[in-house]
Backbone as a chain_set.jsonl record, in Angstrom:
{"seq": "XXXXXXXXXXXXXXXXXXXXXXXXXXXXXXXXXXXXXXXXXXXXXXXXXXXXXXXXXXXXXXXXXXXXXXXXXXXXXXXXXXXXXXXXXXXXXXXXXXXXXXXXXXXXXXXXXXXX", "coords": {"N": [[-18.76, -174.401, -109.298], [-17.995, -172.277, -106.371], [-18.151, -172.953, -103.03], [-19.314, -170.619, -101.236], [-20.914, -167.869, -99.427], [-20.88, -165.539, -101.345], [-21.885, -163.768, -104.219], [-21.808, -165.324, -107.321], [-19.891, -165.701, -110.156], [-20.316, -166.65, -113.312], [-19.566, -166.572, -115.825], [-18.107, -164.296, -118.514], [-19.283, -162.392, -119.706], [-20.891, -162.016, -117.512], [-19.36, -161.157, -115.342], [-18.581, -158.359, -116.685], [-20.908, -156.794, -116.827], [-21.196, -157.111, -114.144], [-19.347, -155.333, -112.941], [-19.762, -153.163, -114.53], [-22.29, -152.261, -114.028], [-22.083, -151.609, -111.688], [-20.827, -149.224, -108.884], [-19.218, -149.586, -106.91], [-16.891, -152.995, -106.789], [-16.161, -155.997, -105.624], [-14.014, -158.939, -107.039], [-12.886, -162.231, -106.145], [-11.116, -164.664, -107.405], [-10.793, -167.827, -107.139], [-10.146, -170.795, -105.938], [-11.694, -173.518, -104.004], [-9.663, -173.666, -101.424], [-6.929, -173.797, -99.047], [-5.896, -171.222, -99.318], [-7.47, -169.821, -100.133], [-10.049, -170.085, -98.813], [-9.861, -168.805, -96.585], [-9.942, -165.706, -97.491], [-12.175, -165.265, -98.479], [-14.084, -166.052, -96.541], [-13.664, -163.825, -95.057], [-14.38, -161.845, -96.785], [-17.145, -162.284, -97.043], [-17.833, -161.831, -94.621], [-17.538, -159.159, -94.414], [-19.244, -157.927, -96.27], [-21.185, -157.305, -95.636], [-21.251, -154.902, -94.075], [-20.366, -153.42, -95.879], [-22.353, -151.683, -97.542], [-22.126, -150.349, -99.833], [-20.511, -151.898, -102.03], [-20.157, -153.999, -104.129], [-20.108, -157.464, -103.614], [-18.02, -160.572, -104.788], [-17.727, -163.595, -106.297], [-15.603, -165.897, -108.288], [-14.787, -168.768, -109.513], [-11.75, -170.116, -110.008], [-10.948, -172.239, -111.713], [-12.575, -171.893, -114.48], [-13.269, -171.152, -118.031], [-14.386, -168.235, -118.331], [-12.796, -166.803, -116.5], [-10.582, -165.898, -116.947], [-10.235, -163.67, -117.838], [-10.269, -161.945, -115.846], [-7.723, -163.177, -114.93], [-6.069, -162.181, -117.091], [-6.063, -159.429, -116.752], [-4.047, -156.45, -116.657], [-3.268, -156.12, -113.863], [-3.408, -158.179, -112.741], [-0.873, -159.728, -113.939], [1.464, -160.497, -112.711], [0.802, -161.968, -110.989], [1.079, -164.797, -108.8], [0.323, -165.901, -106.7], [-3.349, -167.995, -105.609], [-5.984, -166.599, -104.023], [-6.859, -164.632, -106.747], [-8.059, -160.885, -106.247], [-9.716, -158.48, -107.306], [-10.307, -155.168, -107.432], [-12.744, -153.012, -108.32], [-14.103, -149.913, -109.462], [-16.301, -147.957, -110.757], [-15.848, -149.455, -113.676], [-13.106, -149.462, -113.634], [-9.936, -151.038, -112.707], [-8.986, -150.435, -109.746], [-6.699, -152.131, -107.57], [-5.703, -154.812, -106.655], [-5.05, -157.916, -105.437], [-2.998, -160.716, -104.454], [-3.232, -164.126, -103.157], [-3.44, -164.93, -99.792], [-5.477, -162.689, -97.913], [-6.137, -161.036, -94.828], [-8.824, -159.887, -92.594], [-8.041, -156.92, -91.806], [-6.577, -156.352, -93.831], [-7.817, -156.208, -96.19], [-9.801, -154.454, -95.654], [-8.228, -152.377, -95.084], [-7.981, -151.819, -98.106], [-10.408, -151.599, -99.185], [-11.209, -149.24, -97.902], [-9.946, -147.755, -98.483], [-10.446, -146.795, -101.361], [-12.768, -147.194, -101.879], [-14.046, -145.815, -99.614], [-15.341, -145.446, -96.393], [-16.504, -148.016, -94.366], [-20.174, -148.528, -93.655]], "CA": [[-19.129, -173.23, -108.534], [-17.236, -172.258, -105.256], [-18.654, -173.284, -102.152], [-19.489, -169.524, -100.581], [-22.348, -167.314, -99.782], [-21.145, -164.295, -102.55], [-22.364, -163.812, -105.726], [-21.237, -166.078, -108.21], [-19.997, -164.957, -111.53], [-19.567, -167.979, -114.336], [-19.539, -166.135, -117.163], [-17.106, -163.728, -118.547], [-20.041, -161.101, -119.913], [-21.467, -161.506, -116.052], [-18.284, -160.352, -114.834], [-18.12, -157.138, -117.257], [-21.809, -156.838, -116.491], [-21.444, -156.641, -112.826], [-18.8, -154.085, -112.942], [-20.11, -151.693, -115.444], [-23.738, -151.931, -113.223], [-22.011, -151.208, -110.151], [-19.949, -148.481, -108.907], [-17.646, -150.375, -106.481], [-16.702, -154.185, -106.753], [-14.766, -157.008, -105.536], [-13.999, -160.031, -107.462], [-12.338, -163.208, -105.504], [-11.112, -165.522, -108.136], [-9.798, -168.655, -106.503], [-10.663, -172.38, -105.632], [-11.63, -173.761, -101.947], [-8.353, -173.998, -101.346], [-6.014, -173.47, -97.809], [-5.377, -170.019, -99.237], [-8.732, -168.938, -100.786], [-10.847, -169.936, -98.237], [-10.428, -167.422, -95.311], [-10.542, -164.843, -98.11], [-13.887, -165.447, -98.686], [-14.909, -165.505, -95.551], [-13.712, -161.931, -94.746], [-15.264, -160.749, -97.642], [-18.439, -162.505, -96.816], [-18.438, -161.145, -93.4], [-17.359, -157.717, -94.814], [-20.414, -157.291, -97.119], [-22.936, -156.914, -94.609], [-21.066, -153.748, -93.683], [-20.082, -152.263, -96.801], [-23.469, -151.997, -98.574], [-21.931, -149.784, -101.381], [-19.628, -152.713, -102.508], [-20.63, -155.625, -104.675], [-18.756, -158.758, -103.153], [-18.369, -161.409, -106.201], [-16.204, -164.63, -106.388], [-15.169, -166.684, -109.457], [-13.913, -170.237, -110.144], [-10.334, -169.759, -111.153], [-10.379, -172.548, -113.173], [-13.669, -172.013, -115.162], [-12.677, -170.186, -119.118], [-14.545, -167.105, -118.264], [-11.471, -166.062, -115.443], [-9.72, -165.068, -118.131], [-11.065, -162.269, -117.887], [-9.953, -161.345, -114.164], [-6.137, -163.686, -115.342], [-5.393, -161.343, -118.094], [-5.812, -158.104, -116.298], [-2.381, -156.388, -115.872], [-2.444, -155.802, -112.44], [-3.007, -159.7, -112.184], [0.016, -160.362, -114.623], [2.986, -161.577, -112.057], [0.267, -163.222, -109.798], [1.448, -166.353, -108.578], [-0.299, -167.135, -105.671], [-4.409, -167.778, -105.212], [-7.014, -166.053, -105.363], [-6.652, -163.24, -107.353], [-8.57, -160.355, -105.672], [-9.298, -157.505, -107.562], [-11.036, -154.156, -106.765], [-12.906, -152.338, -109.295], [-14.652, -148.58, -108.86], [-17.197, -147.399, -112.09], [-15.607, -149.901, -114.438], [-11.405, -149.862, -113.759], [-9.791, -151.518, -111.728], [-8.018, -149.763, -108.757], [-6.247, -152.535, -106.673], [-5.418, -155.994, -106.991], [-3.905, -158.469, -104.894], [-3.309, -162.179, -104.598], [-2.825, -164.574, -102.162], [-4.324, -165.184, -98.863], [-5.374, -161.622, -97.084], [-6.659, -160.943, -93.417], [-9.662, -158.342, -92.747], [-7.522, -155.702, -92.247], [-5.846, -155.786, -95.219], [-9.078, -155.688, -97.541], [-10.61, -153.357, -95.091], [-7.556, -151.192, -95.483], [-8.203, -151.394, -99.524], [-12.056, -151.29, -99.382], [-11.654, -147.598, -97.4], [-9.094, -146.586, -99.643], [-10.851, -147.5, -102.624], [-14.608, -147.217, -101.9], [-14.888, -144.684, -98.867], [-15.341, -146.363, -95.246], [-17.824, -148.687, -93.936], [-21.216, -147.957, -92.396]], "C": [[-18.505, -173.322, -107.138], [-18.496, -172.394, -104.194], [-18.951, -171.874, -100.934], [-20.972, -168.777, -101.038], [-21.943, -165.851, -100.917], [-21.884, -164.709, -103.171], [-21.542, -164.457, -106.293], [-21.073, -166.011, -109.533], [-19.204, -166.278, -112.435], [-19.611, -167.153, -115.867], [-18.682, -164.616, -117.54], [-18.105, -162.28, -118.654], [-21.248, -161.294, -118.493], [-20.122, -160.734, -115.016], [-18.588, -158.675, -115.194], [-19.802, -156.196, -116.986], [-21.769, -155.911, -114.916], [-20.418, -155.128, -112.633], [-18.733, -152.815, -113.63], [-21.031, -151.121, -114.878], [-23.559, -151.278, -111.762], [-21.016, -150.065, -109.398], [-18.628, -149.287, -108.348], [-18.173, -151.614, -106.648], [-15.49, -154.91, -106.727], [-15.159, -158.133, -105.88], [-13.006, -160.369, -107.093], [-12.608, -163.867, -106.365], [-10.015, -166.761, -107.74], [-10.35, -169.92, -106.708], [-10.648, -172.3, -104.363], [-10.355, -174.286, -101.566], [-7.845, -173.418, -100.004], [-5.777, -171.793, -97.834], [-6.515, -169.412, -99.702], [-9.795, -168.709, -99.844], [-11.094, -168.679, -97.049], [-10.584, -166.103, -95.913], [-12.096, -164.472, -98.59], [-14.981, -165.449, -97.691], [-14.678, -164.743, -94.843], [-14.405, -161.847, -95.94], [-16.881, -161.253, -97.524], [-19.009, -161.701, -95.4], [-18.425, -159.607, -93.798], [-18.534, -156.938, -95.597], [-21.09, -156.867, -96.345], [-22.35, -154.927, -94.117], [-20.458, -152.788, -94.499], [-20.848, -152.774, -98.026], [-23.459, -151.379, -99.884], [-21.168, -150.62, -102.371], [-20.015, -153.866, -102.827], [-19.643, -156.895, -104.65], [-18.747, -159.864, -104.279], [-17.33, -162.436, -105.561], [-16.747, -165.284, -107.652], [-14.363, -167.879, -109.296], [-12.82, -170.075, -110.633], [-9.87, -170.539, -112.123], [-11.654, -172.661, -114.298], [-12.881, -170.99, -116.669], [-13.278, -168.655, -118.195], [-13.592, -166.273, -116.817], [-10.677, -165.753, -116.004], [-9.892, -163.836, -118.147], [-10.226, -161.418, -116.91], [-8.393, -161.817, -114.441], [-5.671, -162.907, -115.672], [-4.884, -160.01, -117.942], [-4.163, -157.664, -115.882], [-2.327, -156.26, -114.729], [-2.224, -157.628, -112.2], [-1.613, -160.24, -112.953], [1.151, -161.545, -113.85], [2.388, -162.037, -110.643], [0.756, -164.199, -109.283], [0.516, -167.054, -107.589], [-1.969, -167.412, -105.68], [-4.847, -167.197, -103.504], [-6.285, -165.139, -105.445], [-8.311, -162.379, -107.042], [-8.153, -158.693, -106.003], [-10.897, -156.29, -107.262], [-11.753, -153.313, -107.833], [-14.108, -151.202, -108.67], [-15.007, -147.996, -110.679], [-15.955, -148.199, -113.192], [-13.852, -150.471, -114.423], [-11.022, -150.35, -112.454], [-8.278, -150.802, -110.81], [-6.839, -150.508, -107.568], [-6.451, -154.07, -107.043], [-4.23, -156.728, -106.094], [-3.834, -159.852, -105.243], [-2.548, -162.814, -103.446], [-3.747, -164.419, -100.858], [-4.364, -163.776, -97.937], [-6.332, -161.675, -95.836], [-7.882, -159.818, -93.681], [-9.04, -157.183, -92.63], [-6.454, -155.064, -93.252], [-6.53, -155.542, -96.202], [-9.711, -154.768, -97.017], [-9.754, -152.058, -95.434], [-7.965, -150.751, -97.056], [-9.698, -150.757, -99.888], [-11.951, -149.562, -98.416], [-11.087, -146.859, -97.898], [-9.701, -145.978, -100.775], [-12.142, -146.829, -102.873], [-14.844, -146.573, -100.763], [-15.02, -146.289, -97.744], [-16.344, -146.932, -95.148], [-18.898, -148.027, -93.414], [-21.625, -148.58, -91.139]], "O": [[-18.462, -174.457, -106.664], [-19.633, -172.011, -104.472], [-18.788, -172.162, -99.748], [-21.722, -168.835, -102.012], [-22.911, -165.16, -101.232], [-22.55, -165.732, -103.009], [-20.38, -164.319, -105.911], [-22.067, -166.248, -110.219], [-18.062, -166.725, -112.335], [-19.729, -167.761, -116.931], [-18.712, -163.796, -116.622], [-17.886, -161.284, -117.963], [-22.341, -160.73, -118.533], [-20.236, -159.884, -114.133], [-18.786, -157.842, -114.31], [-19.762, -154.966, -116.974], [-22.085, -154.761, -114.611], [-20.857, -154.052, -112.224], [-18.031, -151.816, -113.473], [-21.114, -149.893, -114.875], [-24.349, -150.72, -111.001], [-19.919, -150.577, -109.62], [-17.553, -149.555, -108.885], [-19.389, -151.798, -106.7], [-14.402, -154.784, -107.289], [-16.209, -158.626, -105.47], [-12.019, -159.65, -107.251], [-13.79, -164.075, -106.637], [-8.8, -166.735, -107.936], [-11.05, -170.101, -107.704], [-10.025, -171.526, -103.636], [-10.197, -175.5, -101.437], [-8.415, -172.356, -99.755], [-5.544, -171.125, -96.826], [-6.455, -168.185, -99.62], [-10.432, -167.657, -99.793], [-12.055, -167.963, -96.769], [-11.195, -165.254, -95.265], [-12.757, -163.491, -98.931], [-16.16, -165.1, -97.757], [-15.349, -164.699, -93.812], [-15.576, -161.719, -95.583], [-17.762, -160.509, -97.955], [-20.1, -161.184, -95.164], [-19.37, -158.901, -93.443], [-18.739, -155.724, -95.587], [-21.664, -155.796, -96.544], [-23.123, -153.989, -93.918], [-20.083, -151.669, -94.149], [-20.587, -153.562, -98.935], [-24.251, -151.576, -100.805], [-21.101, -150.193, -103.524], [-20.229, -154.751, -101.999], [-18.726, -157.201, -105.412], [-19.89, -159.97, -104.725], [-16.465, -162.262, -104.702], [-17.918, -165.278, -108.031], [-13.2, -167.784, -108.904], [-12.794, -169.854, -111.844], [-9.039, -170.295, -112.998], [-11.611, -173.665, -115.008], [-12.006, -170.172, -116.384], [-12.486, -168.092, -117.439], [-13.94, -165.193, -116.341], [-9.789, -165.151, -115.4], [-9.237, -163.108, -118.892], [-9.628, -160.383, -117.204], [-7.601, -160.903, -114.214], [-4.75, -162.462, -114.988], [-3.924, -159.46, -118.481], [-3.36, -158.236, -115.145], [-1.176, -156.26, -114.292], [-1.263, -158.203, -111.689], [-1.22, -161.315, -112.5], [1.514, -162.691, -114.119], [2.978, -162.347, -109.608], [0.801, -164.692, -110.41], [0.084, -168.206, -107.565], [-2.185, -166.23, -105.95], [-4.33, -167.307, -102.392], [-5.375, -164.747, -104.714], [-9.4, -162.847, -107.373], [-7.258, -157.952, -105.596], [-12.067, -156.569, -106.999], [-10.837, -152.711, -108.393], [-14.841, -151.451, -107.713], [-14.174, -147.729, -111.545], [-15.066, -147.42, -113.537], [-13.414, -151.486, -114.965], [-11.591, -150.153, -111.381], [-7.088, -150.721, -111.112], [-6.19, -149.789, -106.808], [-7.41, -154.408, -107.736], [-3.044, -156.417, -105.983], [-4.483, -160.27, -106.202], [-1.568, -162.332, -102.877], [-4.784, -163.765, -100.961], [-3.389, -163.613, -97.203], [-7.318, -162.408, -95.915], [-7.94, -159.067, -94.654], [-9.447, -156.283, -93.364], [-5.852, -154.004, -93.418], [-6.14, -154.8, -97.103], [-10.329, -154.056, -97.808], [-10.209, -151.007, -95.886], [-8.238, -149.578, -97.31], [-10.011, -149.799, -100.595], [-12.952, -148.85, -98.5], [-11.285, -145.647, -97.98], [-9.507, -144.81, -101.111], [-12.476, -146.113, -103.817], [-16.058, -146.578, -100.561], [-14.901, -147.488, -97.994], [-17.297, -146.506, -95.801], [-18.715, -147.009, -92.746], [-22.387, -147.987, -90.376]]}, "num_chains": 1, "name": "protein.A"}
């Protein structure tokens, strides 16, 4: 289990779960790693202010990330985490690699309507 205050999704039918239950969601699938970590803590600080958006992270090397791997937008991933965006079930946005707050803030207002 990753070392952050999100939600923690170990299971592949808690993944499909959370994003069928929720309208918007972001799943951070990485390791504590040089490049995962400051992603995680923008999106930890970011929750508190976008209460319509379910913040998640995942273990990237646990089986059930398969799930979040397989997706085509993640196909020609290379770098960690994989950081994808989902809105009533599909997924609208997907990145990877290490992003700043105003690059998920830019996606989260695109995506899911602005902060409060």
């Amino acid at each position: 289990m990753l070392n952050t205050n999100l939600k923690h999704l170990e299971t592949e039918q808690e993944v499909k779960e959370t994003v069928e239950n929720n309208g918007n969601v972001i799943v951070c699938c990485g390791r504590m790693g040089p490049m995962c970590v400051p992603v995680y803590s923008v999106l930890e600080e970011l929750e508190r202010t976008y209460p319509h958006v379910t913040f998640c992270d995942q273990d990237f090397d646990i089986p059930a990330a398969d799930f979040i791997k397989s997706l085509p937008k993640c196909a020609s991933f290379m770098g960690l985490p994989f950081t994808v965006y989902f809105k009533n079930g599909k997924v609208v946005a997907a990145t990877s690699s290490i992003q700043n707050k105003d690059q998920v803030m830019e996606i989260l207002d695109m995506e899911f309507g602005k902060q409060s």
